[in-house]
C-alpha positions as CSV (number, residue, x, y, z in Angstrom):
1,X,93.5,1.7,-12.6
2,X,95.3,5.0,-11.7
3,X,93.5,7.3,-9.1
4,X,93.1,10.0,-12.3
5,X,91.1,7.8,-14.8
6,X,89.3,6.6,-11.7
7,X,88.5,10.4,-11.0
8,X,87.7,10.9,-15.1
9,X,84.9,7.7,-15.0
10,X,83.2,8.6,-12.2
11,X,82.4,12.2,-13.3
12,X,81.3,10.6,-16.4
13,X,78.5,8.7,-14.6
14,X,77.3,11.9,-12.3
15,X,77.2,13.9,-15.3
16,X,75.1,10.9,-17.2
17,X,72.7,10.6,-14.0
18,X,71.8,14.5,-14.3
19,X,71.6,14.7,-17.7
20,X,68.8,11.9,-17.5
21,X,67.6,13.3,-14.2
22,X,66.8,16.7,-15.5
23,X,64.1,15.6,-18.0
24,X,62.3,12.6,-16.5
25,X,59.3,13.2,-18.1
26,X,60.6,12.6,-21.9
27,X,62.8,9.4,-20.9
28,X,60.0,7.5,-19.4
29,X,56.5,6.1,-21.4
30,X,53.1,7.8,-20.7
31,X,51.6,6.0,-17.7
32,X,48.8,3.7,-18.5
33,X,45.4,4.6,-17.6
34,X,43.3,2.6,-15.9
35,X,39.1,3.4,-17.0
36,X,36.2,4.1,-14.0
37,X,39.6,3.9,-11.3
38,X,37.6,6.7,-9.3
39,X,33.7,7.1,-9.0
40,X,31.8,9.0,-11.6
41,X,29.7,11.1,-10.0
42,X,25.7,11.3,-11.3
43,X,23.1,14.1,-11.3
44,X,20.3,11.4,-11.9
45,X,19.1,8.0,-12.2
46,X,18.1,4.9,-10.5
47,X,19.5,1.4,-10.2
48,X,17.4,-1.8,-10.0
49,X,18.8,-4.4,-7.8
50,X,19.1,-7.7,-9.8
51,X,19.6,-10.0,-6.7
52,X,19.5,-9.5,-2.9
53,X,21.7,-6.9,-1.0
54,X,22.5,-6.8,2.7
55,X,23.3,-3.7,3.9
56,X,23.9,-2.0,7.5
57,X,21.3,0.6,9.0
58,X,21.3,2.7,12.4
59,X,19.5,-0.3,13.9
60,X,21.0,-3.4,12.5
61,X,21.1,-4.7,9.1
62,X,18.6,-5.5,5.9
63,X,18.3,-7.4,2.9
64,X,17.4,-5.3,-0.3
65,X,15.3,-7.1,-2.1
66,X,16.0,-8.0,-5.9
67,X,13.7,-6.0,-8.0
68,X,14.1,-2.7,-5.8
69,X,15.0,0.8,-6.8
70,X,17.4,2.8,-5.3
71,X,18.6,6.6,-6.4
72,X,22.4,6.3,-7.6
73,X,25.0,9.2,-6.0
74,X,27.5,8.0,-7.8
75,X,29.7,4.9,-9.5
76,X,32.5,3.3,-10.9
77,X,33.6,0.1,-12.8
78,X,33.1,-2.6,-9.5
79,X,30.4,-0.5,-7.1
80,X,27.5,2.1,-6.6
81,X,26.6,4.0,-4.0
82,X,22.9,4.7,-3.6
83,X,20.7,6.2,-1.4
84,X,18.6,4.5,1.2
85,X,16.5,5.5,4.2
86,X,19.0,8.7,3.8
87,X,22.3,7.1,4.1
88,X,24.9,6.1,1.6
89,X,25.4,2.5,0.8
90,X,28.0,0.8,-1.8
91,X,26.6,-2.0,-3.5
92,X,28.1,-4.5,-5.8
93,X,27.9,-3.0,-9.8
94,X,27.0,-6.4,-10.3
95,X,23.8,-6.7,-8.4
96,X,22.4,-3.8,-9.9
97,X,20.4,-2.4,-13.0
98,X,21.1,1.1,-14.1
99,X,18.3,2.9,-15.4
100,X,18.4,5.9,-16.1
101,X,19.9,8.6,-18.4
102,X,22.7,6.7,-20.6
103,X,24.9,9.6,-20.1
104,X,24.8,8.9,-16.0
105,X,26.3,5.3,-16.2
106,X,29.3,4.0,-15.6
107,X,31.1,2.5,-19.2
108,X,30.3,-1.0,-18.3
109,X,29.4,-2.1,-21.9
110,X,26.4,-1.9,-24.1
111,X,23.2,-2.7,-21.5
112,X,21.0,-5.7,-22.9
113,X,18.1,-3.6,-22.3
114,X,17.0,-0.1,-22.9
115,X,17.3,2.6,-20.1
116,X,13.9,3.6,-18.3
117,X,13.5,6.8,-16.8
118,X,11.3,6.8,-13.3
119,X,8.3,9.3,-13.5
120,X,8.4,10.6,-10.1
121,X,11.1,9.8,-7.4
122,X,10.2,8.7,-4.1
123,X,12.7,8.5,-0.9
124,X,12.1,4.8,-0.8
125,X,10.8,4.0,-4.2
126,X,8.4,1.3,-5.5
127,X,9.5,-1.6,-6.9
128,X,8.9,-3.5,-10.3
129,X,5.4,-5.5,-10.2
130,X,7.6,-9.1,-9.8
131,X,9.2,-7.3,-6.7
132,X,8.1,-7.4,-3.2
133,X,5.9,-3.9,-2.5
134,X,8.0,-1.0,-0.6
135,X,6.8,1.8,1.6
136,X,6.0,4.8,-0.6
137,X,8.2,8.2,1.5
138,X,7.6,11.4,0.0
139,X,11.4,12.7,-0.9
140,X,12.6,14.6,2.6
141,X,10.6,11.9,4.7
142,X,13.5,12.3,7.0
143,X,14.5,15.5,6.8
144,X,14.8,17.0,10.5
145,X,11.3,18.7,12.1
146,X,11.3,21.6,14.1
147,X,10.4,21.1,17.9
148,X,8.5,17.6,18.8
149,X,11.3,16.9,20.8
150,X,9.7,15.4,23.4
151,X,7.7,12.7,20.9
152,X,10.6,11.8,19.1
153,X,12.3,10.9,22.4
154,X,9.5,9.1,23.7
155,X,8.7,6.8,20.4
156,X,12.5,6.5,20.8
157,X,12.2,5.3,24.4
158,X,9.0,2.7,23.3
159,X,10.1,1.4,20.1
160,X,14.0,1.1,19.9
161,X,13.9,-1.4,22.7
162,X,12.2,-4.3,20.5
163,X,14.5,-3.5,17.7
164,X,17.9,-4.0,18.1
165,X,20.2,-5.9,16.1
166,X,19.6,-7.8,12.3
167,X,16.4,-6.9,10.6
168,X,14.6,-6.6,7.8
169,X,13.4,-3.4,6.6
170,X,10.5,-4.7,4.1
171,X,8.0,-6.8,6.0
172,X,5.3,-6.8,3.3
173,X,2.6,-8.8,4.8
174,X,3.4,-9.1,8.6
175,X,0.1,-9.5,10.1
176,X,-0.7,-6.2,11.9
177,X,-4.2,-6.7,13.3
178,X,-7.4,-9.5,12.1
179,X,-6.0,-10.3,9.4
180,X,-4.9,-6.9,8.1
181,X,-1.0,-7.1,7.2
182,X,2.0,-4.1,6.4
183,X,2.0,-2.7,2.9
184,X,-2.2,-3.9,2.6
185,X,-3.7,-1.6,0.0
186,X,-6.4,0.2,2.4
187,X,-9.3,-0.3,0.9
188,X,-8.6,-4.4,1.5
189,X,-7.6,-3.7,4.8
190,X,-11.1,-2.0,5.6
191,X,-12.7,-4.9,3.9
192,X,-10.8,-7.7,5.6
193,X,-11.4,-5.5,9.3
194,X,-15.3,-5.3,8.4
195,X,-14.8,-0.9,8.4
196,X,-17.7,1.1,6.9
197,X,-17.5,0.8,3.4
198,X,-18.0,4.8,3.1
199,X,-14.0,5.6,2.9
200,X,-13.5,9.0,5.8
201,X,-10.6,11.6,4.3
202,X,-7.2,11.2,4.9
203,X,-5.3,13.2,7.3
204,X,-1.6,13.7,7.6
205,X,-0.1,12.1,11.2
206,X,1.8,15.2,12.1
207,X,3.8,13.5,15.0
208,X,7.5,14.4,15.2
209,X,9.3,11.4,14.5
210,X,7.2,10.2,11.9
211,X,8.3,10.1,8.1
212,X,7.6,13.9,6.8
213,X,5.1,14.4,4.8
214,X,4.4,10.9,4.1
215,X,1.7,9.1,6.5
216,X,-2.0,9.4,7.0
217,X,-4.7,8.2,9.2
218,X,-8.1,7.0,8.1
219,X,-10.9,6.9,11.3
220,X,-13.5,4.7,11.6
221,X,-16.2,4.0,14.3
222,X,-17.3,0.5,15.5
223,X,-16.6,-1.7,18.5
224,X,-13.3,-3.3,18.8
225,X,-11.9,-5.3,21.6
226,X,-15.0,-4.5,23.4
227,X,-14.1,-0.9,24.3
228,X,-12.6,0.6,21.8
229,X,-14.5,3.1,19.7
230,X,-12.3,4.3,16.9
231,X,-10.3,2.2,14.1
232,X,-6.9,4.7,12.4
233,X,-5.9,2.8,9.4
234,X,-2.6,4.4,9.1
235,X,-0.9,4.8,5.4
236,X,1.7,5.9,3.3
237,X,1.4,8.1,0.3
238,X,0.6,5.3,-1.8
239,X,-2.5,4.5,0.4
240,X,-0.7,1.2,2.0
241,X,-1.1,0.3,5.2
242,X,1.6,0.9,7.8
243,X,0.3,0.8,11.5
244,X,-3.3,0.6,12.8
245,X,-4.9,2.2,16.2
246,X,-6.9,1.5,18.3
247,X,-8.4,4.1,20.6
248,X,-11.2,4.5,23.5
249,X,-12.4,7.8,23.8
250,X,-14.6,7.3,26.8
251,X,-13.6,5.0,29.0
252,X,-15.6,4.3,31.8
253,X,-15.1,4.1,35.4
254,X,-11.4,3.4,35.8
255,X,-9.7,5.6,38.3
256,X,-6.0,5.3,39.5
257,X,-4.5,6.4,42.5
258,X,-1.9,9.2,42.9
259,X,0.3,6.6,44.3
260,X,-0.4,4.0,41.4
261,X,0.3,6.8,38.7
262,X,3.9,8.2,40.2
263,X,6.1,7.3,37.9
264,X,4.0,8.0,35.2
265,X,5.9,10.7,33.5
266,X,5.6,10.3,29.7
267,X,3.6,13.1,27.5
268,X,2.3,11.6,24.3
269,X,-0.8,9.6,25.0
270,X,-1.8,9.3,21.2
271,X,0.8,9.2,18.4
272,X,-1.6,9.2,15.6
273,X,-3.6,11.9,16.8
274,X,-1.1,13.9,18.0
275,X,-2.3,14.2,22.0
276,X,-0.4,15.4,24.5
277,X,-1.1,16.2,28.3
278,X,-1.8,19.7,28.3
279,X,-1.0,20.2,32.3
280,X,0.6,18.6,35.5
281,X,-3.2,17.4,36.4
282,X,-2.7,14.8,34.0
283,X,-0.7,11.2,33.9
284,X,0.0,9.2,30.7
285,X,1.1,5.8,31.4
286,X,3.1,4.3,28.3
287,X,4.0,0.5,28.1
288,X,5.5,-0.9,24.7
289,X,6.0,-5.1,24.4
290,X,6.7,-6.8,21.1
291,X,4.4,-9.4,19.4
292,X,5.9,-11.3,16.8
293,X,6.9,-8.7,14.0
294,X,4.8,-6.0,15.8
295,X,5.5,-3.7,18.5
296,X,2.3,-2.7,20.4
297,X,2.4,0.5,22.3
298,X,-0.6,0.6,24.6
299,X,-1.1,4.9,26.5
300,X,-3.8,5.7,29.0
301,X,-4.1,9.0,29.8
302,X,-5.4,10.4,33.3
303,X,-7.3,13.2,34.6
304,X,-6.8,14.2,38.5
305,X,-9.6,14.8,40.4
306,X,-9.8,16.0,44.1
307,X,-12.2,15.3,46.1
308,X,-12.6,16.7,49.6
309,X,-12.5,13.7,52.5
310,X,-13.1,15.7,56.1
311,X,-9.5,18.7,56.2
312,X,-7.9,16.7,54.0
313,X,-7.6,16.5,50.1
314,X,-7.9,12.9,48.0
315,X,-6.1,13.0,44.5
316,X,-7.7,10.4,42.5
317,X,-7.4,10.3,38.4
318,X,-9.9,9.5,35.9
319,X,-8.9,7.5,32.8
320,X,-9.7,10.2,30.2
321,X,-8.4,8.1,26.8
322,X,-6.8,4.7,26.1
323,X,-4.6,4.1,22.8
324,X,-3.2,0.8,21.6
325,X,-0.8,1.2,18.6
326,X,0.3,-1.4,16.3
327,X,3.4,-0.7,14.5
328,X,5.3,-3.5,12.1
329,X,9.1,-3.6,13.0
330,X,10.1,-2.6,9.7
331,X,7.7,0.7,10.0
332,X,9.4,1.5,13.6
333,X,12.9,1.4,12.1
334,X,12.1,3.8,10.0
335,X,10.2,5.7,12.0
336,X,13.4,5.4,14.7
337,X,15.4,6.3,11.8
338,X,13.3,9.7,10.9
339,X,13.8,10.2,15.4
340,X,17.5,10.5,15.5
341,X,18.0,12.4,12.6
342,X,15.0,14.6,14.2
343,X,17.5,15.0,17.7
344,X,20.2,15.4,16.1
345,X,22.0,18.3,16.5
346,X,24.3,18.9,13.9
């Protein structure tokens, strides 16, 4: 082939290439598209797990239990993300249930069974009657406090110790105290504990670090343990117990020395009650130990007194109040949980 029809094809072929090149669009077949490829998002709505879930939390993991209802963020066609003790997790589409407005599901396919809409939402909602009972959280139960710096850090300090790695975050019916177990309905708790039929009022726990909004204390007099005067049946909205207190109001006769009491530097000698030294004349001595699936947090609180022994002064301190707290491990995650978002500061 002559170098001029060599010159003449090759032209021939550019000018093809840019012909084609210029309108790529109108050569080439719409692309195909693929349905629920990106998450759809939704303004409402639950999902009902269907079987059990193992997720990751701040302080180790938990299984969801099937029959539990989770607020949806958002979907698509192979996963959900929910909300739970204010994080986002993804969970398999096929372990859940969507119920809800129809409009706020993912096109999955007709549903076997009709949508229900939840009356009232709850931070950690309640579960179907087959399912195991949740902690009822007023919505915001973890949103962050203003001040109580010093409690958060010191339940913190106490409980995050005894609960580190896997764990479960539902615990209905750990035994808390005689026979009194998490997520008890109160009033069978006082029963089972022997309390004063007469039910006292409830009163919010206002402790920083504890969910917002969302536990109470009942009190009731008797003798427990020999010196304790005062029962705190301590509840969530839905009147289920979470943690029980013990406390001695007036001990008797037990002194510590200055020496004895140096390194006793905490603050919060009642969580439930919300009792803090008020000056540097007091000690609190705080000691935390894990029984089981309960952490025990036992405070004393001291009050100095001097005394004058010939020129020279004698610091002594007089046990004022004594507190023994029994929380359930899955209670003390959350209430760990509800801490660091409390001290966090962004």
């Amino acid at each position: 082939m002559s170098g001029s029809v060599r010159t003449v094809i090759l032209w021939s072929t550019l000018v093809t290439v840019i012909c084609v090149g210029r309108n790529p669009i109108a050569a080439a077949s719409p692309p195909t598209q693929v349905p629920n490829s990106s998450p759809s998002v939704v303004n409402q709505g639950f999902v009902a797990l269907t079987q059990p879930v193992k997720v990751k939390i701040a302080y180790g993991e938990t299984v969801l239990p099937a029959g539990m209802k989770l607020p949806v963020v958002s979907s698509d066609a192979t996963s959900v993300r929910v909300k739970y003790l204010g994080e986002l997790q993804t969970i398999p589409i096929r372990a859940a249930r969507f119920e809800g407005s129809a409009a706020d599901r993912p096109d999955t396919g007709p549903s076997e069974t009709a949508p229900t809409v939840p009356t009232k939402p709850a931070a950690i909602p309640s579960t179907t009657p087959d399912a195991q009972p949740q902690v009822s959280l007023q919505p915001g139960y973890d949103s962050r406090m203003q001040g109580g710096d010093i409690s958060m850090r010191e339940l913190q300090s106490l409980l995050s110790p005894h609960c580190g790695g896997a764990g479960d975050l539902n615990g209905a019916g750990a035994k808390i105290y005689n026979g009194a177990t998490y997520l008890m309905d109160a009033e069978q708790a006082a029963t089972i504990l022997n309390l004063p039929r007469s039910a006292p009022s409830r009163v919010p726990v206002a402790t920083s670090g504890f969910p917002k909004n969302s536990v109470y204390y009942m009190g009731y007099d008797g003798a427990f343990e020999g010196h304790f005067n005062r029962l705190y049946l301590v509840t969530d909205t839905a009147n289920k117990v979470v943690a029980i207190q013990l406390v001695d109001e007036h001990p008797k006769g037990r002194w510590k020395s200055a020496a004895a009491l140096a390194a006793a530097t905490w603050s919060t000698y009642n969580f439930i009650n919300t009792r803090m030294r008020a000056s540097d004349t007091a000690r609190v001595q705080a000691l935390s130990k894990r029984q089981g699936n309960i952490i025990v947090i036992d405070t004393q609180v001291y009050q100095r007194v001097r005394t004058r022994v010939g020129r020279t002064n004698v610091d002594r301190y007089e046990e004022q109040e004594d507190a023994k707290l029994f929380i359930p491990t899955p209670f003390a995650r959350i209430i760990l949980h509800c801490a660091q978002i409390g001290l966090s500061k962004t």
